[in-house]
BAVEXBA-120027 format. One record per residue (C-alpha): residue number from 0; residue in one letter; x, y, z. Coordinates in steps of 0.02 Angstrom, whole numbers, plus 50000, padded with zeros to 5 digits. Each point is the difference from the previous one (the first is absolute). Layout:
N
  nr rest     u     v     w
 NUM    A     X     Y     Z
...
This chain:
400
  nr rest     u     v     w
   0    X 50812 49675 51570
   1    X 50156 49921 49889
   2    X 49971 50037 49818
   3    X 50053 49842 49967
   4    X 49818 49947 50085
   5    X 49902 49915 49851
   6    X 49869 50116 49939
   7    X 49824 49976 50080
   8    X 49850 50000 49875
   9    X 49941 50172 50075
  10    X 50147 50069 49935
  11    X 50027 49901 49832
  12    X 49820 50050 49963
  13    X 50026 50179 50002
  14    X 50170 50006 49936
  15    X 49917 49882 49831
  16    X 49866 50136 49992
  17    X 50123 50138 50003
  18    X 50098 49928 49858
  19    X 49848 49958 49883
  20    X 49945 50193 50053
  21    X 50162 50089 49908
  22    X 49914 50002 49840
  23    X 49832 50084 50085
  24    X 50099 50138 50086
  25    X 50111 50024 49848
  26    X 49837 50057 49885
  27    X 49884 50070 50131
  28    X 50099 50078 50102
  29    X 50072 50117 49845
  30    X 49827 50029 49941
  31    X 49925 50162 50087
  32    X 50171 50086 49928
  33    X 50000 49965 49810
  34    X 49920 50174 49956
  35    X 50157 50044 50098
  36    X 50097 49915 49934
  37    X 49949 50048 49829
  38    X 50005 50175 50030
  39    X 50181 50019 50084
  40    X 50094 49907 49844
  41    X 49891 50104 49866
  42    X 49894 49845 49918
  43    X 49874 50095 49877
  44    X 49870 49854 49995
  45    X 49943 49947 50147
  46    X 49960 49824 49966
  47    X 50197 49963 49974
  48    X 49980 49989 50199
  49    X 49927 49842 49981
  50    X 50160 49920 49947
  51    X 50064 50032 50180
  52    X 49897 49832 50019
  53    X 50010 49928 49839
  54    X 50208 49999 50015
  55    X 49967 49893 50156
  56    X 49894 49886 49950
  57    X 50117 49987 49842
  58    X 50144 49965 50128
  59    X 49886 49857 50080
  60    X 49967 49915 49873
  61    X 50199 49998 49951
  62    X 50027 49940 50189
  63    X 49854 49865 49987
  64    X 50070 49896 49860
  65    X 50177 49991 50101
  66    X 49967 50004 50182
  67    X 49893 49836 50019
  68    X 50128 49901 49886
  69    X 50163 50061 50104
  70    X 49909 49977 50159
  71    X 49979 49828 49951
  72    X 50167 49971 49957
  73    X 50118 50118 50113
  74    X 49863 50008 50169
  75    X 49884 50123 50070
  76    X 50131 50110 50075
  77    X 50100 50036 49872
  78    X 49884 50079 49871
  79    X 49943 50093 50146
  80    X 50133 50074 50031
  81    X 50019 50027 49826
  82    X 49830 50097 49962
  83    X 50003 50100 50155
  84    X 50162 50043 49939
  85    X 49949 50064 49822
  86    X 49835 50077 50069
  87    X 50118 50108 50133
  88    X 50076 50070 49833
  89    X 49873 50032 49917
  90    X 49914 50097 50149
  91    X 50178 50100 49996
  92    X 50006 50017 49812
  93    X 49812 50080 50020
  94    X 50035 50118 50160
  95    X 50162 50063 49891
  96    X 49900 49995 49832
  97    X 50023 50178 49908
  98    X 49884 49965 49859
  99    X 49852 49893 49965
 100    X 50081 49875 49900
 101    X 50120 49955 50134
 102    X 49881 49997 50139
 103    X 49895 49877 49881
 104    X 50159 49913 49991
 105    X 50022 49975 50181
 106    X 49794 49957 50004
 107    X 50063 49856 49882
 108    X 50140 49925 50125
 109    X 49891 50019 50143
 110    X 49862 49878 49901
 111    X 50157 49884 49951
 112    X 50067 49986 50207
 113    X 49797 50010 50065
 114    X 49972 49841 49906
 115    X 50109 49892 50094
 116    X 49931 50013 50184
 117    X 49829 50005 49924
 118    X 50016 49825 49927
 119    X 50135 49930 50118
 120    X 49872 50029 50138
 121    X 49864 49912 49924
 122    X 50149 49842 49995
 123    X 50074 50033 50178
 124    X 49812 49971 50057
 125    X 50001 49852 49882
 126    X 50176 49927 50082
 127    X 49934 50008 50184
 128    X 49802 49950 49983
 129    X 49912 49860 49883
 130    X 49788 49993 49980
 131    X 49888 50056 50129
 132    X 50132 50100 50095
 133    X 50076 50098 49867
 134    X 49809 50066 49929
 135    X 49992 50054 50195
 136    X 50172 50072 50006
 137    X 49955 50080 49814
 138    X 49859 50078 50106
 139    X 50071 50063 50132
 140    X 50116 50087 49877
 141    X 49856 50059 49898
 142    X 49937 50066 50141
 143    X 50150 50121 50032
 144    X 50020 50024 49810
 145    X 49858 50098 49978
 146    X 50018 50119 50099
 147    X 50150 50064 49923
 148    X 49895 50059 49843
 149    X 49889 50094 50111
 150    X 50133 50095 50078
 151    X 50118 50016 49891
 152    X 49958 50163 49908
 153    X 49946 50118 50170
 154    X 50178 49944 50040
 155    X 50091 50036 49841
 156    X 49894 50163 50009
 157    X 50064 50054 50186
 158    X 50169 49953 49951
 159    X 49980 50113 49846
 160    X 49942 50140 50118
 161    X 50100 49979 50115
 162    X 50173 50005 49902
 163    X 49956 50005 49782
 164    X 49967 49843 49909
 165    X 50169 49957 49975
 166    X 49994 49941 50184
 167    X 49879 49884 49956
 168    X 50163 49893 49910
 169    X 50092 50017 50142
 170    X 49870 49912 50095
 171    X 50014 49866 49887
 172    X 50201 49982 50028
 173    X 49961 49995 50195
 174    X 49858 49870 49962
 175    X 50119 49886 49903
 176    X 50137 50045 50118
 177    X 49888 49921 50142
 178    X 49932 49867 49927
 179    X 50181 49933 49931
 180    X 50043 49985 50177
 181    X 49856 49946 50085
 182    X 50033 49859 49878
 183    X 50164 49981 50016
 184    X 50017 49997 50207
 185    X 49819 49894 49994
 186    X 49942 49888 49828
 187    X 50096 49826 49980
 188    X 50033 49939 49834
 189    X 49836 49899 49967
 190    X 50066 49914 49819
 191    X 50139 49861 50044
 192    X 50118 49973 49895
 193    X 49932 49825 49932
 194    X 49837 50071 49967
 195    X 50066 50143 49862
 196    X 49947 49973 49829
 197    X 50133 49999 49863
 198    X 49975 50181 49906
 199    X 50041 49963 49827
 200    X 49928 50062 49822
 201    X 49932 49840 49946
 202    X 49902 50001 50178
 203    X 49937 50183 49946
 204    X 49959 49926 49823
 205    X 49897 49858 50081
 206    X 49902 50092 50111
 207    X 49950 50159 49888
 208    X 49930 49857 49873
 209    X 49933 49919 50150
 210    X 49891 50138 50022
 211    X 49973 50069 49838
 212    X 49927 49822 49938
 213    X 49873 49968 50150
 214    X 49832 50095 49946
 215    X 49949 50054 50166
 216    X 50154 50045 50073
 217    X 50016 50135 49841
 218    X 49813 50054 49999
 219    X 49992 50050 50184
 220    X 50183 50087 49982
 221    X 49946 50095 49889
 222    X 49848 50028 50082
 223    X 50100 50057 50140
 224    X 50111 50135 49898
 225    X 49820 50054 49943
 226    X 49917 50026 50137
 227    X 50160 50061 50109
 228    X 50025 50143 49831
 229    X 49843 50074 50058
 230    X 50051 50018 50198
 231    X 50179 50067 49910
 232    X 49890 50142 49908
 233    X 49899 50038 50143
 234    X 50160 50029 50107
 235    X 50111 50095 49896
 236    X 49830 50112 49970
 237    X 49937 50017 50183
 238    X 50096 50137 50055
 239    X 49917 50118 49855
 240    X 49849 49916 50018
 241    X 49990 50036 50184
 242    X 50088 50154 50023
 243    X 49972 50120 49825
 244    X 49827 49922 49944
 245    X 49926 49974 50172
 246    X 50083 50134 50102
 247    X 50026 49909 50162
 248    X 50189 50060 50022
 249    X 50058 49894 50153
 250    X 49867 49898 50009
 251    X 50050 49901 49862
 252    X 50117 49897 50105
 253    X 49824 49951 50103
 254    X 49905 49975 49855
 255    X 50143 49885 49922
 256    X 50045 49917 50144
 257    X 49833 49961 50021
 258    X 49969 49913 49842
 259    X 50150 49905 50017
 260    X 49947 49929 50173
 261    X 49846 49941 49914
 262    X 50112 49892 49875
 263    X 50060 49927 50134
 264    X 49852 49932 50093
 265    X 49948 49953 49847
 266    X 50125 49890 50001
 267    X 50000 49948 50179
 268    X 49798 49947 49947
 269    X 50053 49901 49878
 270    X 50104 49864 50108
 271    X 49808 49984 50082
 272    X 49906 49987 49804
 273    X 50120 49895 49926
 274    X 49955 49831 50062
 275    X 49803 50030 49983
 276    X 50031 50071 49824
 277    X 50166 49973 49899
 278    X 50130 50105 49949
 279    X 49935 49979 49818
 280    X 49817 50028 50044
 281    X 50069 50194 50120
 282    X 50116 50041 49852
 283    X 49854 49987 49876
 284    X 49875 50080 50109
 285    X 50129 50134 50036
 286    X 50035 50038 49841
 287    X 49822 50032 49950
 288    X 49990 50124 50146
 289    X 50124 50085 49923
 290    X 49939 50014 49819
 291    X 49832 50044 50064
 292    X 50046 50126 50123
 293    X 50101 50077 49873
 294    X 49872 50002 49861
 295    X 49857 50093 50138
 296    X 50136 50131 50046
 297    X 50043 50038 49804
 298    X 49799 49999 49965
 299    X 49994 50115 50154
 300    X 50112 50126 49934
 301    X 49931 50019 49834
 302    X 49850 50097 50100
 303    X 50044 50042 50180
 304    X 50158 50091 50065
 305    X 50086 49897 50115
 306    X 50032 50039 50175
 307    X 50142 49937 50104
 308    X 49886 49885 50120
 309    X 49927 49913 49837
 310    X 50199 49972 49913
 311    X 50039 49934 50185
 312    X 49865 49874 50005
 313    X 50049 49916 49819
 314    X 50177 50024 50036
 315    X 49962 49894 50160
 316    X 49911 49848 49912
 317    X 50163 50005 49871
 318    X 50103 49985 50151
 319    X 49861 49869 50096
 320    X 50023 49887 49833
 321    X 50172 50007 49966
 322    X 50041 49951 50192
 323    X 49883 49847 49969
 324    X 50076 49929 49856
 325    X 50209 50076 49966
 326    X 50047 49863 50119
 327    X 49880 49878 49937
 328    X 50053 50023 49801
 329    X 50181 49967 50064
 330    X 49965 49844 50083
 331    X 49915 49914 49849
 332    X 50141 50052 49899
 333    X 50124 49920 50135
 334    X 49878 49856 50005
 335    X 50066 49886 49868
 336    X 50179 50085 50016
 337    X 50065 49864 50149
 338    X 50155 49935 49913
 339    X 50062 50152 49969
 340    X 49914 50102 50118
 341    X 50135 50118 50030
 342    X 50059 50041 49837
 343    X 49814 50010 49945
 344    X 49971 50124 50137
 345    X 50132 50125 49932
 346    X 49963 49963 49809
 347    X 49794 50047 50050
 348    X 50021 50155 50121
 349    X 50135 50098 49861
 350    X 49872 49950 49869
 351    X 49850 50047 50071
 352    X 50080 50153 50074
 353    X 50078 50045 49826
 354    X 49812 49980 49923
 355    X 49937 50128 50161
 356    X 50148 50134 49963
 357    X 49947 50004 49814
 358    X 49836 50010 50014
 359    X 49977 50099 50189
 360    X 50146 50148 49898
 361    X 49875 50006 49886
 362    X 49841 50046 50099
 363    X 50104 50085 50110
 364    X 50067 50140 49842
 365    X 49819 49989 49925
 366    X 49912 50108 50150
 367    X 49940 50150 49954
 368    X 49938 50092 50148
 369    X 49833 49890 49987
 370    X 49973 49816 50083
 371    X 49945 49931 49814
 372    X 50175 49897 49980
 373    X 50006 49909 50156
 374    X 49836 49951 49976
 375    X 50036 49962 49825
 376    X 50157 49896 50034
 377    X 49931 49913 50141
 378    X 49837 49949 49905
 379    X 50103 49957 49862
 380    X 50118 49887 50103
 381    X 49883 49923 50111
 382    X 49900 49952 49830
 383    X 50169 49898 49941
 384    X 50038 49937 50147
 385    X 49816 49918 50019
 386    X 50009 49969 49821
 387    X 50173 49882 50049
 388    X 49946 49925 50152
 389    X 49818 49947 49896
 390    X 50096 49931 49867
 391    X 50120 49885 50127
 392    X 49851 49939 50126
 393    X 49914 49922 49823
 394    X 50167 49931 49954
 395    X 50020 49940 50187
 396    X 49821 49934 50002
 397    X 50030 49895 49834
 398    X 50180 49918 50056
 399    X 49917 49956 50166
């Protein structure tokens, strides 16, 4: 077959979902080997680890506020090229890192370059399919997508086995290696020229008051940063949770990856509850599950030890609520965003993800060998975030 063959929606489908799945692989993958990690470049406190994720996410949210904007204005390719470029680098910068500081350096390009295909995808998909068939293509994807979660940290562990965790980078430079050329030999340019926006500072002005000024579009943003702080805790955490408080050495990569896959039926379900329900209606009813859930598990520490079954069933109704309602809470901030949709896009994921860096560090460098700050944070932020969405359906109710 010529290369020059247009791509067939097979293909596009799983070369979409292995774009939007660089960010996955870049955190989970790494996760089984932050003790490691830790322990090789002499960090005293253990929960410094955590920043392994929080420089990533920091990187992301950089890469958010410019990737949908130049991707708009210069085409898909381009900034494709671009991030898988910078995240290459970074993965280099990390395998070569001597110290902590530069390896958290490197973590910080690789967030910067992961950006781009993460939100150029979503567009590319955008480009090619309108209505009905994108939400199936979106599926499909989905479909793939969560897998990679699941998987990802028994690989990064068998690549850390197999050959030290600084192999795990060099995976990354082969994964951006391949996926730069796949795209390259197979992906058209799906932006025309006459379709690119105009990228200029008063356009930036425009849209950030755009979205600052709309009341819902700012409530559930923030909404999102909350809820997404407490997944952010939870991450950076798991690995001690799992592996020094619960003992299960290389289990943990079953026991995460089996959480994860849960978020992500969760939010396969939710295409099917949406139309009976409401987005609002799921994020509200999510959010309570939350804040309750977490309230039972602190009351059920104050008098019974907890046992790794019990953390894994209230660590999997987290996970069931946030896959119901993280892609919900974006798509009622997007909602009243449509003349500047793609400038509002960038402006609410680095916000919301700024919010979730702050706030997820946080919990993350509050654990104390006990489960009482997850719990905390996430009954804390599940609170605000129902508090938010409460305050905007009464608002909503009143201007309808």
């Amino acid at each position: 077959m010529s290369l020059r063959t247009p791509i067939c929606e097979k293909e596009f489908t799983l070369l979409m979902a292995l774009l939007m799945s660089v960010v996955a692989i870049s955190i989970d993958a790494l996760l089984p080997s932050l003790g490691v990690i830790g322990a090789e470049m002499g960090v005293a406190d253990i929960n410094r680890t955590q920043l392994i994720i929080g420089f990533i996410f920091a990187g992301m949210a950089i890469g958010q506020l410019v990737a949908g904007p130049l991707s708009d204005a210069l085409g898909r390719k381009p900034v494709l090229y671009a991030g898988l470029a910078l995240y290459l680098l970074g993965s280099l910068s990390c395998w070569l890192a001597r110290d902590f500081d530069w390896l958290l350096a490197g973590r910080c390009l690789q967030g910067v370059g992961v950006a781009c295909p993460y939100v150029t995808a979503v567009s590319v998909v955008r480009d090619k399919y309108a209505g009905r068939d994108m939400a199936r293509m979106m599926s499909l994807i989905m479909m793939i997508f969560i897998l990679v979660p699941a998987v990802a940290p028994s690989l990064g562990l068998a690549i850390a086995g197999m050959a030290g965790w600084r192999a795990i980078f060099l995976f990354y430079v082969l994964y951006a290696v391949v996926i730069g050329s796949w795209i390259a030999l197979r992906l058209e340019e799906t932006l025309l020229p006459e379709h690119r926006a105009s990228l200029t500072p008063r356009a930036f002005v425009h849209g950030f008051r755009t979205v600052i000024t709309n009341r819902t579009t700012t409530f559930y943003m923030v909404a999102m940063g909350l809820t997404f702080g407490g997944l952010i805790g939870y991450v950076g955490a798991s690995r001690q949770i799992f592996q020094d408080q619960f003992h299960t050495g290389g289990d943990f990569a079953l026991y995460f990856g089996g959480l994860a896959l849960l978020l992500g039926v969760a939010s396969m379900l939710n295409s099917h509850f949406v139309g009976r329900w409401g987005m609002r209606n799921i994020c509200t009813w999510s959010a309570i599950m939350m804040t309750v859930a977490s309230a039972l598990f602190l009351a059920f520490q104050a008098v019974l030890p907890v046992t790794l079954p019990i953390f894994v069933t209230y660590a999997g109704l987290l996970f069931f609520a946030f896959g119901l309602m993280f892609g919900n809470l974006n798509a009622i901030a997007m909602e009243p965003m449509g003349a500047v949709a793609g400038m509002a896009s960038a402006i609410i994921g680095a916000t919301s993800s700024v919010i979730a860096l702050l706030l997820g560090t946080l919990i993350g460098q509050l654990y104390d060998n006990t489960l009482r700050p997850i719990a905390q944070g996430f009954l804390l932020l599940g609170l605000m975030s129902w508090l938010l969405m409460h305050y905007e359906r009464s608002w909503h109710a009143r201007q309808s």
